[in-house]
SEBA-79821 format. One record per residue (C-alpha): residue number from 1; residue in three letters; x negated, y negated, z negated. Coordinates in pm, 1 decimal. Example, Ala and Ser with C-alpha at 12.3 -4.5 7.8 and 13.67 -1.06 7.14 Angstrom:
! SEBA-79821
- nr  rest  c1  c2  c3
- 1  ALA  -1230.0  450.0  -780.0
- 2  SER  -1367.0  106.0  -714.0
***
This chain:
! SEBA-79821
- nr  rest  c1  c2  c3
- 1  UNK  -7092.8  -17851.4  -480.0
- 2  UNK  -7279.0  -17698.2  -771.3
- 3  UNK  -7165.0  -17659.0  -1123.7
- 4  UNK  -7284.2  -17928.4  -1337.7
- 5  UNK  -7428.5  -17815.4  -1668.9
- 6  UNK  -7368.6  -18061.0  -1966.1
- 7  UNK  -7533.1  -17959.9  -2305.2
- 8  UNK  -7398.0  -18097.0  -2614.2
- 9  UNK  -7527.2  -18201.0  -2903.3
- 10  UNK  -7293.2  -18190.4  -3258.3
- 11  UNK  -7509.5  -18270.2  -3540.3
- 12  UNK  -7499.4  -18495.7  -3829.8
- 13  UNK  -7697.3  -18790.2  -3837.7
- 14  UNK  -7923.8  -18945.1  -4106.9
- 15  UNK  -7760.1  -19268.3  -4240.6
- 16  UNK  -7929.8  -19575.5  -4114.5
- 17  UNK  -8249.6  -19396.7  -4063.5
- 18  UNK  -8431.3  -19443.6  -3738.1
- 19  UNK  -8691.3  -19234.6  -3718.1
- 20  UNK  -8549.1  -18946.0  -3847.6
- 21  UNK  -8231.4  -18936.2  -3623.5
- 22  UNK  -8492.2  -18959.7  -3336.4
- 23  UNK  -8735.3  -18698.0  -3492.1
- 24  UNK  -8410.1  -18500.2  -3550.8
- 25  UNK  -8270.5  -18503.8  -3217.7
- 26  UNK  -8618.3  -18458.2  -3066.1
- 27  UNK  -8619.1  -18103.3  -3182.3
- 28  UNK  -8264.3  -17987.8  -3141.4
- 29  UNK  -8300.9  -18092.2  -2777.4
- 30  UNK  -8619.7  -17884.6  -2717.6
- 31  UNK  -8369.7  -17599.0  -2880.1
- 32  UNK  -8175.4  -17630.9  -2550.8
- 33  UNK  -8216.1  -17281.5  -2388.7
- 34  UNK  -8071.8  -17321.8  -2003.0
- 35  UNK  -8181.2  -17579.1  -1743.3
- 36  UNK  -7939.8  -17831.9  -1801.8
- 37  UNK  -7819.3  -18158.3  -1635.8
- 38  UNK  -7646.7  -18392.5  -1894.0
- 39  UNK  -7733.3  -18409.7  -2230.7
- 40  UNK  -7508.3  -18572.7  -2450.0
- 41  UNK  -7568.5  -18769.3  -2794.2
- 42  UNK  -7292.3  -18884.4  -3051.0
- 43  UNK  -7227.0  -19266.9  -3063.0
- 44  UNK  -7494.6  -19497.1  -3216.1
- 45  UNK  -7687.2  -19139.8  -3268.2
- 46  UNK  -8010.8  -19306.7  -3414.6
- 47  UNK  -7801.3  -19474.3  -3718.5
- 48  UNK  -7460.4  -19327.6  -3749.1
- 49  UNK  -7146.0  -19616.0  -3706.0
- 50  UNK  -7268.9  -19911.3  -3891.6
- 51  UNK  -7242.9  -20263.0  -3883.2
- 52  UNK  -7533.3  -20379.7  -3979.1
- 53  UNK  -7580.9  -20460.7  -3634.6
- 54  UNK  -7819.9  -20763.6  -3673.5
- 55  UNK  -8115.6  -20492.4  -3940.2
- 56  UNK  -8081.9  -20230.4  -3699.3
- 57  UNK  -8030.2  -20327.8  -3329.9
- 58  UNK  -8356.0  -20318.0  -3060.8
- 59  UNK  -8382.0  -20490.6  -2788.8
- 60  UNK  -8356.8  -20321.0  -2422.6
- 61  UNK  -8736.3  -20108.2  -2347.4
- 62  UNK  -8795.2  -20095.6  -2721.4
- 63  UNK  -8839.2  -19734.2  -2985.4
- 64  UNK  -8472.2  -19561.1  -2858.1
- 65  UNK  -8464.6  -19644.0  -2518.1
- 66  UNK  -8844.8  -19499.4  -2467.2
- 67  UNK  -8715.4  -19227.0  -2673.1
- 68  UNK  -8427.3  -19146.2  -2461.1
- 69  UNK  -8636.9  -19235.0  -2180.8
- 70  UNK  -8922.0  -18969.6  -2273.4
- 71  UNK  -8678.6  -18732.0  -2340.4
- 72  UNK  -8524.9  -18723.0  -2017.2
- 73  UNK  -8845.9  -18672.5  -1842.3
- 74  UNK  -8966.9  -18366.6  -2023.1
- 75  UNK  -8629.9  -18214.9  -1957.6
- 76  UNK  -8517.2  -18315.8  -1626.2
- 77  UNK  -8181.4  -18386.7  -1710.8
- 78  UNK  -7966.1  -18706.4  -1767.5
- 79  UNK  -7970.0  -18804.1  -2156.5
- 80  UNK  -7743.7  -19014.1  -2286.8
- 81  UNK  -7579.3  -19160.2  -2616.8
- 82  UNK  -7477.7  -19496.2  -2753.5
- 83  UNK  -7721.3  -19739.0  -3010.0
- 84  UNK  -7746.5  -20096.6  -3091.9
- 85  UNK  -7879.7  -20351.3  -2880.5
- 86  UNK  -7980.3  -20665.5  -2886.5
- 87  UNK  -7925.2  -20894.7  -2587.8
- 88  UNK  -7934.6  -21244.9  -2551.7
- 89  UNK  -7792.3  -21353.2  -2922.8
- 90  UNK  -7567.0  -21060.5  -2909.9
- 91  UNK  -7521.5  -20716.4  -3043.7
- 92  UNK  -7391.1  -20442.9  -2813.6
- 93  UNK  -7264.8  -20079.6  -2914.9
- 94  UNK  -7444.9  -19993.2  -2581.3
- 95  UNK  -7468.9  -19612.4  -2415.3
- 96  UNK  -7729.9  -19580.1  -2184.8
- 97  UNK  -7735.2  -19348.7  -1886.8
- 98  UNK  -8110.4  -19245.6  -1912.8
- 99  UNK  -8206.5  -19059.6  -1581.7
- 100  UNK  -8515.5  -18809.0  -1512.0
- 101  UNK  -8706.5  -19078.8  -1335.7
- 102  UNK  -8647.9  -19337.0  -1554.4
- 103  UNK  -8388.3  -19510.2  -1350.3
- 104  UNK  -8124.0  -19587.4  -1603.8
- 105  UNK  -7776.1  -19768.6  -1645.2
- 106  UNK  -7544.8  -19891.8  -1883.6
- 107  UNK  -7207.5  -19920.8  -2036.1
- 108  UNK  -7096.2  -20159.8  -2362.4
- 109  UNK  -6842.2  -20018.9  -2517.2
- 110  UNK  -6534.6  -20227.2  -2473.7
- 111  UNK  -6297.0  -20209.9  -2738.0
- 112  UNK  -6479.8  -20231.4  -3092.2
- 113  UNK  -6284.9  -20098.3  -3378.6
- 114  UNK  -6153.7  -20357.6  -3623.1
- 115  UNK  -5982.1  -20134.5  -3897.9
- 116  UNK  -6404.3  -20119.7  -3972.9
- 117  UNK  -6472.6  -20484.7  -3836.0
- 118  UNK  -6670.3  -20406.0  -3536.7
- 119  UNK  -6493.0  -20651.3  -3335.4
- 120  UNK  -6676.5  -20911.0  -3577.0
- 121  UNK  -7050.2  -20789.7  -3565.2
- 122  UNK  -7081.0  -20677.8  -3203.9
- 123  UNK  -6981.3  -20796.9  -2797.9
- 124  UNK  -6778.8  -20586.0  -2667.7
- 125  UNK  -6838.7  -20493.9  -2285.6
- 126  UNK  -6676.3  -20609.8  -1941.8
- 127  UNK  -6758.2  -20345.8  -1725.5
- 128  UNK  -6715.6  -19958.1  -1625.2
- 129  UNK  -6962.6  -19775.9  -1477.0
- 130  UNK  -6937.5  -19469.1  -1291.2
- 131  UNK  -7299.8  -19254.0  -1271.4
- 132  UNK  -7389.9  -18951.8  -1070.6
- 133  UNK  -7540.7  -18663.6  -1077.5
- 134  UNK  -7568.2  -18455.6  -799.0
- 135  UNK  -7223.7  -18538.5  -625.6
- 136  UNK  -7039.8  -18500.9  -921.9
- 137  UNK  -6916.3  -18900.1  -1042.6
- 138  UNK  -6932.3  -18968.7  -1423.8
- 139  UNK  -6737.2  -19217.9  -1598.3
- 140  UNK  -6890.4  -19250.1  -1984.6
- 141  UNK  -6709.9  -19437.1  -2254.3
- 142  UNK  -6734.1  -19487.1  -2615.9
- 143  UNK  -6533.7  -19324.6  -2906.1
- 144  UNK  -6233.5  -19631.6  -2983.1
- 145  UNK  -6211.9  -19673.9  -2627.7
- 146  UNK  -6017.8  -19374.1  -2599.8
- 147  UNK  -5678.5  -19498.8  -2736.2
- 148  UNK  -5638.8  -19747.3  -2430.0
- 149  UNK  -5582.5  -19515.5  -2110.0
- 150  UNK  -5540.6  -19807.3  -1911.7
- 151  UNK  -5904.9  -19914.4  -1938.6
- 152  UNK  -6016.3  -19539.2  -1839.6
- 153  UNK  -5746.0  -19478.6  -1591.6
- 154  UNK  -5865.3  -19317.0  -1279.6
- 155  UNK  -5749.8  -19472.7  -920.9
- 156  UNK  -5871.5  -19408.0  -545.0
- 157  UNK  -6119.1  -19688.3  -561.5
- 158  UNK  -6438.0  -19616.2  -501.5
- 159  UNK  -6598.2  -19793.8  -857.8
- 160  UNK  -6339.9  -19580.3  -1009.8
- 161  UNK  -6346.8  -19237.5  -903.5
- 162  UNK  -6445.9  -18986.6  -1082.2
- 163  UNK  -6487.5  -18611.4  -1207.8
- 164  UNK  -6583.8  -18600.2  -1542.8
- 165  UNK  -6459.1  -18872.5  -1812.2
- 166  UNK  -6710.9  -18892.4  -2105.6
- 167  UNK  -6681.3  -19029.5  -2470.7
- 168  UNK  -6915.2  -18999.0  -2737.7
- 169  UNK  -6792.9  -19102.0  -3086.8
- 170  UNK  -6834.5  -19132.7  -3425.5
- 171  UNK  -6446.1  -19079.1  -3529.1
- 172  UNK  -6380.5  -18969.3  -3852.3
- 173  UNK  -6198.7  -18622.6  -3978.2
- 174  UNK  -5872.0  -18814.2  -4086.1
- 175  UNK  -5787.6  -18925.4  -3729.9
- 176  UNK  -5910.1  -18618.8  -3573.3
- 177  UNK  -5512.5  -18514.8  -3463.5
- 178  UNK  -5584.7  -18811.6  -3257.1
- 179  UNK  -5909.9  -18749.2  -3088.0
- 180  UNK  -5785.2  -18363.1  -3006.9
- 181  UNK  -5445.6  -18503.4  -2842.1
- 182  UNK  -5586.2  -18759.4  -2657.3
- 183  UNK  -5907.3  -18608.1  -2505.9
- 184  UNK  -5651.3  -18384.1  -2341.2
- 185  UNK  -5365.2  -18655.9  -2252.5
- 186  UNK  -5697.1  -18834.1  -2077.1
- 187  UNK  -5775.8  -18525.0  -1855.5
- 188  UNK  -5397.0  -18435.7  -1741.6
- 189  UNK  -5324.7  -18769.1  -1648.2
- 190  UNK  -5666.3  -18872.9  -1462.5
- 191  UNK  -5694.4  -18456.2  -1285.0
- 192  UNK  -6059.3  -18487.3  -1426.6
- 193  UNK  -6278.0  -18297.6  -1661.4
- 194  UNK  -6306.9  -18457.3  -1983.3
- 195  UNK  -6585.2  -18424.5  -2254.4
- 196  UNK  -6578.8  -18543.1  -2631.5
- 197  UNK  -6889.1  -18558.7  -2807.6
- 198  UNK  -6826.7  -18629.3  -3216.8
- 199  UNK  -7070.6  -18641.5  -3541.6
- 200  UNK  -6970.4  -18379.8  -3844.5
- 201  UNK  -7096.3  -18481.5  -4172.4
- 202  UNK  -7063.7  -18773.6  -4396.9
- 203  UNK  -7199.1  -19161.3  -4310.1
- 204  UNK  -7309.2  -19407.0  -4603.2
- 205  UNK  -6988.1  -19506.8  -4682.6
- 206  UNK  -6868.0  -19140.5  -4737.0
- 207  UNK  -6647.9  -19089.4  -4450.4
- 208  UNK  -6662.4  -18747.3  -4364.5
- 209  UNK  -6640.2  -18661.9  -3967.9
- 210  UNK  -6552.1  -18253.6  -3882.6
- 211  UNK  -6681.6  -18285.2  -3499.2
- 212  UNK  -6426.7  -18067.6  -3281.0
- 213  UNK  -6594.7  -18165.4  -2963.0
- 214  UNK  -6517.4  -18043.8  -2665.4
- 215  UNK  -6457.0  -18004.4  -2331.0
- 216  UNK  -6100.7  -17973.9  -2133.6
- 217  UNK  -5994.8  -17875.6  -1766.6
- 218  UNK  -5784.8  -18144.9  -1560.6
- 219  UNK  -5505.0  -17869.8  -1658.5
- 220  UNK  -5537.7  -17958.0  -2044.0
- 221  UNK  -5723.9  -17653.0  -2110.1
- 222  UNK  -5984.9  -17639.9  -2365.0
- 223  UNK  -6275.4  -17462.6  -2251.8
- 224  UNK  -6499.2  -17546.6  -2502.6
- 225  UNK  -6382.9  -17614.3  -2906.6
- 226  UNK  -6648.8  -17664.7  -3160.7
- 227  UNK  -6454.5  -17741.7  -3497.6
- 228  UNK  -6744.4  -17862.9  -3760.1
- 229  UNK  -7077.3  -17684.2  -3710.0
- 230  UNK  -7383.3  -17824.0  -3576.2
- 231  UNK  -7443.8  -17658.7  -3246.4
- 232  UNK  -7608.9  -17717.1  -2895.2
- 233  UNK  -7428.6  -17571.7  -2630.3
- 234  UNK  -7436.7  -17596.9  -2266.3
- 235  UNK  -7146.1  -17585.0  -2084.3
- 236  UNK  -7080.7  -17539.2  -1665.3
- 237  UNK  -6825.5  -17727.7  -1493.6
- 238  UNK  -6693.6  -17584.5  -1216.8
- 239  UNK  -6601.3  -17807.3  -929.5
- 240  UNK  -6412.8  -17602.9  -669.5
- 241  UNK  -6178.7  -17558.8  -907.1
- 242  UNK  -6132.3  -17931.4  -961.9
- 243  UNK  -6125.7  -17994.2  -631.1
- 244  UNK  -5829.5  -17718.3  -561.3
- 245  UNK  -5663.3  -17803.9  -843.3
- 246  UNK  -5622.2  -18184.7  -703.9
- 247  UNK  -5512.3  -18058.7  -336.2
- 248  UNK  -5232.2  -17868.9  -482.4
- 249  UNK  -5134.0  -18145.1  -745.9
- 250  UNK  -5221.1  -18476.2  -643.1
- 251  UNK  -5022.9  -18649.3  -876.6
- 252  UNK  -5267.5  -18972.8  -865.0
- 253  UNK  -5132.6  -19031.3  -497.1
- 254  UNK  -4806.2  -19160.6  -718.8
- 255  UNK  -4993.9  -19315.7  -969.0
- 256  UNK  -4950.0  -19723.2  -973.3
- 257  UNK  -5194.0  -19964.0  -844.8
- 258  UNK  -5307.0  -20257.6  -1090.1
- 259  UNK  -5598.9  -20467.8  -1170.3
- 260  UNK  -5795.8  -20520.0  -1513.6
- 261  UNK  -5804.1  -20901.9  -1636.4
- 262  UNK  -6111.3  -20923.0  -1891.0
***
């Protein structure tokens, strides 16, 4: 199987501001120098992690979703990043899974941060989704939803399998210790590739975020660290290795069987 090439995107974001996040992004994507096949935004990239869910949410097929949608054509590759939707009476921290030829899916992130009150502006999601590209299987997740391992545990099922477990975040520099210890427990315990995408900067309310995405091996190895700069970088994932790696430790034939109850 072929390497799968993920770019990512570290930036800071304009506060609340639309059209600039979107003008912003616009031209540090066209900055992307290899062909790649993922591109990855930060969590609710087109506002930064607010809850004024009810000014700043679109509905589905509206300015961000032709955005991401546009922006996915011209490149060829998979874009994809979380924003606020409106659905229905509710308000979703939504990532969508924007494909080349406009085919697209999506996941609502499923456990909304209350220490900021999330929990009481938005719906959190039901359901996991696992994309693909190529025949590599992605499972993408949102920032808080990384403390619960039980909700991203990889089993031998076939909705959810996978190669590559994705979160993109807004979580701030004072929990980082967190963020770097579990983006690794989540790889060593699921044998899969695991990639964090996080904001740098300050939001509105002056909480400062210092990044360190990154990508990590189903070993625990880092093979990609950005601490607090701005970049776009483009990473390969090799999947031979993966695949060896899991023949000679299949530790998930062990794991336990159990079912989610939403």
């Amino acid at each position: 199987m072929q390497d799968l090439k993920v770019t990512i995107i570290q930036s800071d974001l304009h506060w609340q501001s639309v059209d600039a996040n979107l003008a912003m992004f616009e031209e540090k994507i066209w900055q992307i120098n290899d062909q790649s096949d993922l591109i990855v935004l930060p969590e609710m990239f087109n506002t930064g992690f607010t809850m004024e869910a009810e000014k700043f949410a679109e509905p589905m097929n509206s300015k961000t979703f032709r955005w991401m949608k546009q922006q996915a054509a011209q490149t060829g590759a998979v874009v994809t990043g979380s924003f606020i939707v409106q659905e229905k009476g509710n308000y979703f921290n939504r990532l969508i899974w924007m494909q080349p030829d406009g085919n697209y899916n999506h996941y609502d992130k499923r456990h909304l941060f209350r220490m900021s009150g999330e929990h009481h502006h938005y719906t959190a999601g039901t359901t996991r989704i696992i994309q693909k590209i190529g025949g590599w299987k992605i499972c993408p997740m949102i920032c808080y939803d990384l403390r619960f391992p039980v909700w991203s545990r990889r089993q031998e099922t076939e909705e959810m399998q996978y190669d590559l477990l994705l979160f993109v975040a807004n979580w701030p520099a004072v929990r980082v210790n967190a963020w770097d210890i579990l983006l690794k427990a989540r790889a060593v315990e699921n044998l899969s590739y695991v990639i964090g995408v996080n904001r740098v900067g300050n939001d509105g309310n002056e909480i400062p975020y210092n990044g360190h995405s990154c990508v990590i091996d189903p070993k625990g190895k880092e093979l990609y660290f950005n601490h607090d700069e701005e970049s776009i970088d483009t990473i390969s994932l090799d999947y031979e290795m993966l695949d060896s790696f899991r023949k000679k430790f299949p530790a998930y034939l062990d794991s336990d069987d159990f079912s989610i109850e939403i």
